[in-house]
C-alpha positions as CSV (number, residue, x, y, z in Angstrom):
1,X,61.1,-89.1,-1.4
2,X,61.2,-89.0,2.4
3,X,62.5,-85.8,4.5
4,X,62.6,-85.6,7.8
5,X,65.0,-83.1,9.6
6,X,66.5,-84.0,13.0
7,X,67.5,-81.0,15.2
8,X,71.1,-81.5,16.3
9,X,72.1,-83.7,18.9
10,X,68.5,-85.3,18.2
11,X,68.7,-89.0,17.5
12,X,66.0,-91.4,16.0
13,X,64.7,-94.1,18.1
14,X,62.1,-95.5,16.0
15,X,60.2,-95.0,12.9
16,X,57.0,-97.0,12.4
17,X,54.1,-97.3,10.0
18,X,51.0,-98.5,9.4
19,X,51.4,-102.7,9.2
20,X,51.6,-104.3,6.0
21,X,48.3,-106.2,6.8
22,X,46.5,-102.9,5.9
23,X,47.5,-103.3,2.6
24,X,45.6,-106.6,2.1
25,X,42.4,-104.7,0.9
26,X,44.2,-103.0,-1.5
27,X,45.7,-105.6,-3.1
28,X,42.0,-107.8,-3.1
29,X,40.6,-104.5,-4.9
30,X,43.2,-104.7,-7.4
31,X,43.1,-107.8,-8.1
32,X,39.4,-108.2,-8.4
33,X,39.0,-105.0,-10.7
34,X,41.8,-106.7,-13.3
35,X,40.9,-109.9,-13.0
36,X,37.2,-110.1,-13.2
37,X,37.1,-108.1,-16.7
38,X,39.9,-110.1,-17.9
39,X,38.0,-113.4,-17.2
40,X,35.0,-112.5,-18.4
41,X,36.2,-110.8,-21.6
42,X,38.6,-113.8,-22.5
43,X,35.8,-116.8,-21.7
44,X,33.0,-115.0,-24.4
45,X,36.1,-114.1,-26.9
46,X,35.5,-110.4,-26.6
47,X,38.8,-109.6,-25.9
48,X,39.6,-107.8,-30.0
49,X,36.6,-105.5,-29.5
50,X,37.8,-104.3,-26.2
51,X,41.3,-104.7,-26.2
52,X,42.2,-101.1,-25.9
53,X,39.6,-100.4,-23.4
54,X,40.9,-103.0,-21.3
55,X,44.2,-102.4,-20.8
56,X,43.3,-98.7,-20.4
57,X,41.3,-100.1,-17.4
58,X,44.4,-102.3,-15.9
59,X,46.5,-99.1,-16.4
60,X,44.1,-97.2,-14.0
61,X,43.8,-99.7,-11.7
62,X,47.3,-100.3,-11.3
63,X,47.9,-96.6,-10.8
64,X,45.2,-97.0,-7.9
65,X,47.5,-99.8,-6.5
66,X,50.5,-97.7,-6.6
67,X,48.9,-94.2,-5.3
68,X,48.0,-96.9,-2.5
69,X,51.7,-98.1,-2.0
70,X,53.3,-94.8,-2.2
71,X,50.4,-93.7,0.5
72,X,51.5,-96.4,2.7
73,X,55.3,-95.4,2.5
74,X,55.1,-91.9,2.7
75,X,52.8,-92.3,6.4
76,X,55.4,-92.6,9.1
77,X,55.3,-91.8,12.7
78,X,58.6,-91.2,14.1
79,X,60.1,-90.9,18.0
80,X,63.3,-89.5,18.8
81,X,65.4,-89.3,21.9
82,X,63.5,-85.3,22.0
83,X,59.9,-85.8,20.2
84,X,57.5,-87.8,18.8
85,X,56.2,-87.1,15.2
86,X,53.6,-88.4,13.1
87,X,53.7,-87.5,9.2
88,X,50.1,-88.0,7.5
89,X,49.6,-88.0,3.9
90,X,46.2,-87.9,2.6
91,X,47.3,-87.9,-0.9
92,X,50.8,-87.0,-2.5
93,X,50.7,-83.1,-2.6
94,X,48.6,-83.1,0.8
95,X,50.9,-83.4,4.3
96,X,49.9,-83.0,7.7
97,X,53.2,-82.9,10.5
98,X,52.2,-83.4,14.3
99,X,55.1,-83.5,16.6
100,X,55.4,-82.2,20.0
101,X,58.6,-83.0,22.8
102,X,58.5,-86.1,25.4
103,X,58.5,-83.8,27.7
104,X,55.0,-82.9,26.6
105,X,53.3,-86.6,27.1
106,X,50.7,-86.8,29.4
107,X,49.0,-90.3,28.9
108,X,49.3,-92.8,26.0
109,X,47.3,-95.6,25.5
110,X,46.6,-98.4,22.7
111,X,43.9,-100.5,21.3
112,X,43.4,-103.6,19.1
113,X,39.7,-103.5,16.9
114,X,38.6,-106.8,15.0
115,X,40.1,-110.2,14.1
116,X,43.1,-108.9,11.6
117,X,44.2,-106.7,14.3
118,X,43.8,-109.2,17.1
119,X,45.7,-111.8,14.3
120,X,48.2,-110.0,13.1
121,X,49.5,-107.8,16.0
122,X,48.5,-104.1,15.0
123,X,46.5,-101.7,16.5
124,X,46.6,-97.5,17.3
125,X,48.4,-95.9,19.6
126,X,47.4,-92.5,21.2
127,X,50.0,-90.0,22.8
128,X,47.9,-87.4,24.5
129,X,50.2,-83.9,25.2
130,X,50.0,-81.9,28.5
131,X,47.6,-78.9,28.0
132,X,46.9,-79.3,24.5
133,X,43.5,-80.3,22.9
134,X,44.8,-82.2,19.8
135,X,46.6,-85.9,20.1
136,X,48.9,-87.8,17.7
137,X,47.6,-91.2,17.0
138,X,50.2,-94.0,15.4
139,X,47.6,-95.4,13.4
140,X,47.5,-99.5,12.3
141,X,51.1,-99.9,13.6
142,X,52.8,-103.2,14.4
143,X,53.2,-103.9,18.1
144,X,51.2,-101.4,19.7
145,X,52.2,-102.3,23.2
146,X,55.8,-102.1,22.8
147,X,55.6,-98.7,21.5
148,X,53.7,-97.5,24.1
149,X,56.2,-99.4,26.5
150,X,58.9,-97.7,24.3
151,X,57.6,-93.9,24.6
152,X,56.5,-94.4,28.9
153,X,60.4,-95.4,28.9
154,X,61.4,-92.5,26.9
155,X,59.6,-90.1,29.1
156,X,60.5,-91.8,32.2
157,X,64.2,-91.7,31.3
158,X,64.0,-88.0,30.2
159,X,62.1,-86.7,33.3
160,X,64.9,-88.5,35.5
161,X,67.9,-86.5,33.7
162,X,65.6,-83.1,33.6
163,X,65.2,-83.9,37.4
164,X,68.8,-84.8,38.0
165,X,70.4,-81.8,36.0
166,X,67.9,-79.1,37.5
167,X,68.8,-81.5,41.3
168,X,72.4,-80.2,41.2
């Protein structure tokens, strides 16, 4: 379902996405849209009259829960030993690809918003390019520190060799 094409000699360090704690809302909505009609059409017995109805409701709800899933699987944001890439979905036939090479980093910075971030661990990280006006921002990912910690490293490590082959 997933394509993403390495260049060669390119390896993948990391592939992230959003945390599964982003899901939680989802899976309240679901579960209050199917339970609530079931409840209240089973306790006043008017579950034969709208029988068909209802489980032409569940169907569309479930299809909401599984758009949702499929969302969440299909939004990855991926670094390499040569770029960093974020793929955005915004529904299954719409994609958006931002990548741009290390090289290219300028700053990068991360932030925590509200008590299920703060509880759970996840928060967005921003990688701001050299000269360019647009940024790629690892939204709602586990461990938002780290990867920032991760990508300085990568940068740091590739500017050493870049330095130490253009040296000699």
């Amino acid at each position: 379902m997933f394509k993403f094409n390495l260049t060669e000699n390119e390896n993948l360090i990391a592939m992230h996405r959003k945390a599964e704690a982003v899901l939680f809302k989802p899976v309240l909505i679901i579960f209050a849209f199917i339970y609530i009609p079931w409840f209240f059409l089973l306790k006043y017995d008017l579950l034969a009259e709208t029988k068909g109805w209802l489980m032409f409701w569940t169907f569309i709800v479930l299809l909401y829960g599984a758009n949702k899933y499929v969302l969440w699987m299909l939004n990855v944001y991926l670094i390499t030993d040569k770029r960093v890439a974020a793929v955005h979905y915004k529904n299954v036939f719409k994609k958006q690809v931002i990548e741009f090479p290390l090289n290219h980093i300028g700053g990068i910075s991360f932030k925590t918003t509200g008590v299920m971030s703060s509880l759970f661990n996840f928060g967005d990280v921003e990688i701001q390019p050299h000269n360019l006006n647009s940024s790629i921002v690892f939204q709602q990912v586990k461990h938002p520190s780290e990867i920032k910690d991760t990508l300085w490293q990568l940068k740091h490590t590739l500017s050493q060799t870049f330095e130490n082959t253009s040296g000699k």
